[in-house]
RODO-2510 file (C-alpha; in nm, 4 decimals, decimal comma):
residues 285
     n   res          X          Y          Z
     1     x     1,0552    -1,6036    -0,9011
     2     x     1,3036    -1,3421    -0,9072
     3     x     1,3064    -0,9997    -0,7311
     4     x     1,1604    -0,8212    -1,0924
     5     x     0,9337    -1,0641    -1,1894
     6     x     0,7664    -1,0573    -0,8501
     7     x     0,7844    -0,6625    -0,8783
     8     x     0,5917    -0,6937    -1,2460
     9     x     0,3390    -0,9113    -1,0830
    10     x     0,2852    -0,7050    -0,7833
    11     x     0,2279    -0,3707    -0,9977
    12     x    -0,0093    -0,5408    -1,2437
    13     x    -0,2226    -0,6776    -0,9452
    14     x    -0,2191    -0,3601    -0,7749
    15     x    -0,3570    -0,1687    -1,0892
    16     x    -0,6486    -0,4079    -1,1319
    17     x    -0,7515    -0,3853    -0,7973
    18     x    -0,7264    -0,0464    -0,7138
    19     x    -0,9229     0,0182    -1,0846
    20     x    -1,2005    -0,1516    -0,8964
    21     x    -1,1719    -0,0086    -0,5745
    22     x    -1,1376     0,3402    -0,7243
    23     x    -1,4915     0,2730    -0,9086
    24     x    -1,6877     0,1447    -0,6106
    25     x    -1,5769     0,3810    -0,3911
    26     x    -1,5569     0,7497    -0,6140
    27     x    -1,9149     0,6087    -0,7293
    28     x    -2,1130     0,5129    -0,3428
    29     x    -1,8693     0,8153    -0,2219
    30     x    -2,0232     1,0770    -0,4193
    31     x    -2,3876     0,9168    -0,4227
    32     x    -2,4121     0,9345    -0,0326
    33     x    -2,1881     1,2403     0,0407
    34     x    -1,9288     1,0538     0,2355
    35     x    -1,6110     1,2737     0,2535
    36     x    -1,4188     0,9732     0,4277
    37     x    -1,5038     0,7299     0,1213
    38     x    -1,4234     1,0003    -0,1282
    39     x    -1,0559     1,0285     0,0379
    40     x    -1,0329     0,6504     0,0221
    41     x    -1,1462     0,6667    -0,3578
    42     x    -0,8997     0,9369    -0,4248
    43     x    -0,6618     0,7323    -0,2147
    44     x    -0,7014     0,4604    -0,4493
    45     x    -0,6592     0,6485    -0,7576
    46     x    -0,2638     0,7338    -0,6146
    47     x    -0,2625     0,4260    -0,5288
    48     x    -0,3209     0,2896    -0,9312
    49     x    -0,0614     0,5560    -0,9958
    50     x     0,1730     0,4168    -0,7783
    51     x     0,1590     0,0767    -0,9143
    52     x     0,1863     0,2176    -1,2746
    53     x     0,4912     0,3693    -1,1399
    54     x     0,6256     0,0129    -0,9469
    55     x     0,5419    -0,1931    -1,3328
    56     x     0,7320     0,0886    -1,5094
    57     x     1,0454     0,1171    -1,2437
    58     x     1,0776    -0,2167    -1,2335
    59     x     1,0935    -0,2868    -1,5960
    60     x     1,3667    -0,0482    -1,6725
    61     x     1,5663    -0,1294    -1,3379
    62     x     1,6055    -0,4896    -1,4703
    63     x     1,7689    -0,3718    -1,8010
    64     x     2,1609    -0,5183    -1,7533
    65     x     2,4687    -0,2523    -1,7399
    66     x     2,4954    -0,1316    -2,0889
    67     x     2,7350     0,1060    -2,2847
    68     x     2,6018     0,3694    -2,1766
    69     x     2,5353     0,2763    -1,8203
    70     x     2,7508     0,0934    -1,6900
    71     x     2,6901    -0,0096    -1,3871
    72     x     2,3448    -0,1056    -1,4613
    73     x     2,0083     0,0269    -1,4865
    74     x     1,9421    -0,0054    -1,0789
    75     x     1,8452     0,3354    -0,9038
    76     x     1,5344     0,3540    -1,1480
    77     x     1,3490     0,1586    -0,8896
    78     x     1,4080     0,4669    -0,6601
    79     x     1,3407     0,6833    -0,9703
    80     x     1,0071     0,5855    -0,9570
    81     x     0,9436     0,5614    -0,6005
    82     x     1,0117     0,9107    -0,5799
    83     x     0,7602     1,0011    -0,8515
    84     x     0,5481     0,7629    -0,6293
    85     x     0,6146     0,9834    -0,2471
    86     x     0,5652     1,2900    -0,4607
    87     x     0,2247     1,2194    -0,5620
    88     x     0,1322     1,0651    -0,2264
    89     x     0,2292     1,4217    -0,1109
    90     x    -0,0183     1,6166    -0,3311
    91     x    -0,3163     1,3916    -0,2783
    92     x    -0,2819     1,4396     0,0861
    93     x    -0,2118     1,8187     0,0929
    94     x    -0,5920     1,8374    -0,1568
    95     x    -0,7981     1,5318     0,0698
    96     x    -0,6196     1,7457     0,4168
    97     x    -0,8121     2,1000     0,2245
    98     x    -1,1258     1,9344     0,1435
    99     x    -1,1628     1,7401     0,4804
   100     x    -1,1193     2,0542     0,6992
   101     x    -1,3813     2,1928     0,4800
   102     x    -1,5783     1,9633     0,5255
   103     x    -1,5746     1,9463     0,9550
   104     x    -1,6285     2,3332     0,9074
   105     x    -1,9680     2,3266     0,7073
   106     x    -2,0638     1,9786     0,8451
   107     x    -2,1064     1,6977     0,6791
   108     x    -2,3701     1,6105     0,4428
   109     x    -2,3318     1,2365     0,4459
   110     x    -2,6322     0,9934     0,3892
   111     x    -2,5847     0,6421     0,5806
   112     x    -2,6415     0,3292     0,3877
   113     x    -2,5023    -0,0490     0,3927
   114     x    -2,3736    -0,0249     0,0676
   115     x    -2,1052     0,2156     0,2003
   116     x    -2,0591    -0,0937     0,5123
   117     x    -2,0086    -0,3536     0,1871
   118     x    -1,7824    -0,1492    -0,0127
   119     x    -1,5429    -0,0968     0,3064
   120     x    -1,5747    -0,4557     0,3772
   121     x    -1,4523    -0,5573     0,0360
   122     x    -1,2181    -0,3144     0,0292
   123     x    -1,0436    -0,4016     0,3463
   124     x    -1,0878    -0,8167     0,2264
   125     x    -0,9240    -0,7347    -0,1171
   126     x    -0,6415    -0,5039     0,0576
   127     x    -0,5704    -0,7589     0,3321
   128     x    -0,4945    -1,0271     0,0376
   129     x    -0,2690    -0,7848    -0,1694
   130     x    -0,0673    -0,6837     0,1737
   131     x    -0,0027    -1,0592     0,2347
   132     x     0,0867    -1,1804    -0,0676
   133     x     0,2864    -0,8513    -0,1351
   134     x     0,4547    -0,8293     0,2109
   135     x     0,5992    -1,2245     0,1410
   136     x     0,7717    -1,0900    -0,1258
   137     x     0,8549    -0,7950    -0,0267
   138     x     1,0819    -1,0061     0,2857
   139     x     1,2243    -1,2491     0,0023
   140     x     1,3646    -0,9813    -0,2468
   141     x     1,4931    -0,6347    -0,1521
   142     x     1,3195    -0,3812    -0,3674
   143     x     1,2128    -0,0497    -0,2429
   144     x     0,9030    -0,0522    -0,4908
   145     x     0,7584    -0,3996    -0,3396
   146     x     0,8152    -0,2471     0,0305
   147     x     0,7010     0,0782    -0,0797
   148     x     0,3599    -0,1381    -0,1892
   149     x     0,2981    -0,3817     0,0399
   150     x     0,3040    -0,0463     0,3336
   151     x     0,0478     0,0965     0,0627
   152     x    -0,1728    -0,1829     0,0984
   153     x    -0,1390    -0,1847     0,4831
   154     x    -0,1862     0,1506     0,5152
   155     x    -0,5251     0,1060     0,2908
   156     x    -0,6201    -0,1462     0,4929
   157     x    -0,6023     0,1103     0,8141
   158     x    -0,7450     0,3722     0,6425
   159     x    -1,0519     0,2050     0,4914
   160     x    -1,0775     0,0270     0,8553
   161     x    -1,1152     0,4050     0,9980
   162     x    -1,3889     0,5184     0,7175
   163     x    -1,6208     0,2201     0,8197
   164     x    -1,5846     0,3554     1,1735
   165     x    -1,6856     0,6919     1,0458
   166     x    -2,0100     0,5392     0,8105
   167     x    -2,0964     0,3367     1,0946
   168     x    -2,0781     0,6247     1,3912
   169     x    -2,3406     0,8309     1,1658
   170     x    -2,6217     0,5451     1,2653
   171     x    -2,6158     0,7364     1,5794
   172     x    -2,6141     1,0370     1,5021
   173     x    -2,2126     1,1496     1,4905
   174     x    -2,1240     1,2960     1,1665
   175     x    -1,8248     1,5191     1,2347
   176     x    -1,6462     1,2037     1,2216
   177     x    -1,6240     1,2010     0,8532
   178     x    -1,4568     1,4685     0,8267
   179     x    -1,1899     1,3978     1,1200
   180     x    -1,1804     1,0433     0,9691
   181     x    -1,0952     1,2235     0,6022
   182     x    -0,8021     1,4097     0,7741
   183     x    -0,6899     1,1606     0,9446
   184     x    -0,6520     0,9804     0,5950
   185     x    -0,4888     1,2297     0,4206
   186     x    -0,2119     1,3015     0,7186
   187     x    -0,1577     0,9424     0,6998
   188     x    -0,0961     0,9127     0,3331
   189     x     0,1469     1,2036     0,3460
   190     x     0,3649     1,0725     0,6303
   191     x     0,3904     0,7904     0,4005
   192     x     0,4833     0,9828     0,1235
   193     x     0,7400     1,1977     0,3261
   194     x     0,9018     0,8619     0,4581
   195     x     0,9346     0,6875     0,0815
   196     x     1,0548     1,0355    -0,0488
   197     x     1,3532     1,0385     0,2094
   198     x     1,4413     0,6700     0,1244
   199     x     1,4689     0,6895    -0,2402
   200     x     1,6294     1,0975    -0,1894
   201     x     1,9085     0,8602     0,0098
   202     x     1,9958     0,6738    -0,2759
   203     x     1,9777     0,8839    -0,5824
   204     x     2,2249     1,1005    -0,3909
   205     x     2,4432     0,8292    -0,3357
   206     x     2,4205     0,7258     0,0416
   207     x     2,6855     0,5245     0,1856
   208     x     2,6715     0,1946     0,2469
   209     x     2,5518     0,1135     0,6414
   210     x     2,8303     0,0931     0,9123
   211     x     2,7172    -0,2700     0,9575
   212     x     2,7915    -0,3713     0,6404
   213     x     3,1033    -0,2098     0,6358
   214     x     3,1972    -0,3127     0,9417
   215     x     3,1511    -0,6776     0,8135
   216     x     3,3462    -0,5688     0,4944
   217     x     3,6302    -0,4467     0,6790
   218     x     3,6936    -0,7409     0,9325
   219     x     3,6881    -0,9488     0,5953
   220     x     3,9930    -0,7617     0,4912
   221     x     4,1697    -0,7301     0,8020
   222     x     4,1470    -1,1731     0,7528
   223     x     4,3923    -1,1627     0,4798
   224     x     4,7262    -1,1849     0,6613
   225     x     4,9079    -1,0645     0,4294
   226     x     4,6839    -0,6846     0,3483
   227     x     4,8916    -0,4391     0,6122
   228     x     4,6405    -0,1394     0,5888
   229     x     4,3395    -0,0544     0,4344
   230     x     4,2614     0,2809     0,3207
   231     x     4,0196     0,5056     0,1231
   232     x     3,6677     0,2923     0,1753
   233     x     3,3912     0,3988    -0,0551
   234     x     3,0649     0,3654    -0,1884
   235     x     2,7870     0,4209    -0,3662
   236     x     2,4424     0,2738    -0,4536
   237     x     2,3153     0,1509    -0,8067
   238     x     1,9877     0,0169    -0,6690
   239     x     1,9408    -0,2118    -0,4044
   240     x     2,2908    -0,3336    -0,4259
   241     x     2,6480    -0,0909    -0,3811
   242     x     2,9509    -0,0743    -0,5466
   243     x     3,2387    -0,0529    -0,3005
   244     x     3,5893     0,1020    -0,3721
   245     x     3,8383     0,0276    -0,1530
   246     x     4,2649     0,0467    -0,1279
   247     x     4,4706    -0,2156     0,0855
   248     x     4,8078    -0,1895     0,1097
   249     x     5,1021    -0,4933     0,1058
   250     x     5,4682    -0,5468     0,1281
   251     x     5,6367    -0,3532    -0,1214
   252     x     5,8568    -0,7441    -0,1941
   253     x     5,5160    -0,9033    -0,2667
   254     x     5,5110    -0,9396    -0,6827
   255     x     5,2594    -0,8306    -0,8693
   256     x     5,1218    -1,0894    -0,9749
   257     x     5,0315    -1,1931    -0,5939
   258     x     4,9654    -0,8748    -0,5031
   259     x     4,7174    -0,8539    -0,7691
   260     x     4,6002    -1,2151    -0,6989
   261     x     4,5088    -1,0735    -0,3551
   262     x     4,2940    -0,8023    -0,4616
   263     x     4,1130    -1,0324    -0,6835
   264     x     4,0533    -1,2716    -0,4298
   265     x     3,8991    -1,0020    -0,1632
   266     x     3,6813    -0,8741    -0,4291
   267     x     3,5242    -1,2032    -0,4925
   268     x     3,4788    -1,2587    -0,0879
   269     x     3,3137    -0,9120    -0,0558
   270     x     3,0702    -0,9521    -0,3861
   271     x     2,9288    -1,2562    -0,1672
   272     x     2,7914    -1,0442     0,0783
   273     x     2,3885    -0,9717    -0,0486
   274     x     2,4129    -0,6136    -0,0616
   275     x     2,6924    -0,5801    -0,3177
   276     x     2,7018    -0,5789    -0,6577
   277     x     3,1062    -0,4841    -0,7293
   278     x     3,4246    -0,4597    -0,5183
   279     x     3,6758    -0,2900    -0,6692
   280     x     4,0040    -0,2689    -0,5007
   281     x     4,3213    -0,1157    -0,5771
   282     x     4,6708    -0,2285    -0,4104
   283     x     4,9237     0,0035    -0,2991
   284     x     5,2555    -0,1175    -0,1120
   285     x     5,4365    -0,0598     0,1408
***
């Protein structure tokens, strides 16, 4: 299974089960005045939004480097996990509002098991996705899988936290809902802050990481014959970067080895996981 297939899969099983975790939850929510479980419903509806988002990214992130993108269709992934953070953002800023309002004119919530089941099967369900999402999330690197298996975690947390609340009101502490509620909606917004700086990274064309070009570099200072190398960039088209870099030889090698040389070094450095192209130019001297 390849690292867009498993992202397709992923987003389609995260919209199916959120669909039904949104309708349990919005309806025993409202029915017993829980302002915990309605932050978890609302929680759920981002979260169908966000795997709308992940199906979508990933399909046009897979689309091969075309005429008039030619080095690939890549940073959509981060694209869409943007549009993801963004609306992470939102929904916390209205659940934080409502929640405060909600400790201020106490809350109104009724206890009942069916609010104890719902958590329980949410937290079951969630548990599964996180697994199963997480495992490939560590085999492929794609910021929309990591992006949703920390959404499922974070669900999992979260949902743990409302049953706490539902459960505390048996004796006789309700104030907890609405501390639970803002705890919720801080939580989803740190998590939309931190995917909102990692995909801002990319689109504006982040460096590589010194450890990769650290590794990149001692690979070029193998070839015996490269004196100096000089000018080292680049730039991301996804999860992968292009590098540029210029090397310099004896001025008496021809150029048909000096040019041999390049091409050799590019191939060695396109071996590395993270990059996609090498591109180096050879100057002499």
């Amino acid at each position: 299974m390849d690292r867009y297939i498993a992202a397709k899969r992923v987003g389609l099983l995260g919209i199916l089960g959120n669909i039904f975790l949104l309708c349990i939850k919005a309806a025993v929510g409202f029915l017993f005045k829980s302002q915990a479980m309605i932050a978890d419903s609302v929680n759920s509806a981002s979260d169908i939004f966000a795997s709308l988002m992940t199906f979508i990214g990933n399909k046009i992130a897979r689309e091969p480097e075309d005429n008039t993108h030619n080095l690939g269709h890549g940073k959509a992934e981060y694209i869409f996990s943007l549009f993801i953070s963004l609306s992470m953002i939102l929904v916390a800023l209205k659940l934080l509002f409502d929640s405060i309002y909600t400790l201020i004119n106490g809350s109104e919530l009724t206890f009942s098991w069916l609010l104890v089941i719902v958590c329980i099967v949410t937290i079951l369900l969630k548990s599964i996705l996180f697994l199963y999402t997480y495992r490939l999330a560590k085999k492929h690197n794609n910021i929309l899988l990591n992006a949703s298996y920390e959404d499922h975690r974070n669900d999992c947390i979260v949902t743990t936290f409302t049953l706490l609340s539902i459960l505390a009101t048996l004796i006789g502490i309700h104030w907890l809902d609405g501390v639970v509620g803002i705890g919720i909606s801080i939580w989803i917004c740190i998590t939309g802050i931190k995917l909102f700086i990692g995909s801002y990274n990319i689109l504006m064309d982040i460096s590589i990481d010194e450890n990769t070009k650290d590794i990149i570099l001692d690979l070029v200072h193998s070839y015996k014959d490269i004196k100096k190398v000089d000018e080292f960039y680049s730039t991301p088209i996804g999860y992968q970067y292009v590098v540029f870099l210029t090397i310099y030889v004896d001025g008496n090698l021809s150029t048909f080895a000096s040019h041999n040389l390049a091409d050799s070094l590019e191939r060695d450095i396109c071996k590395l996981e993270k990059i996609s192209k090498a591109i180096v130019h050879v100057n002499p001297i």
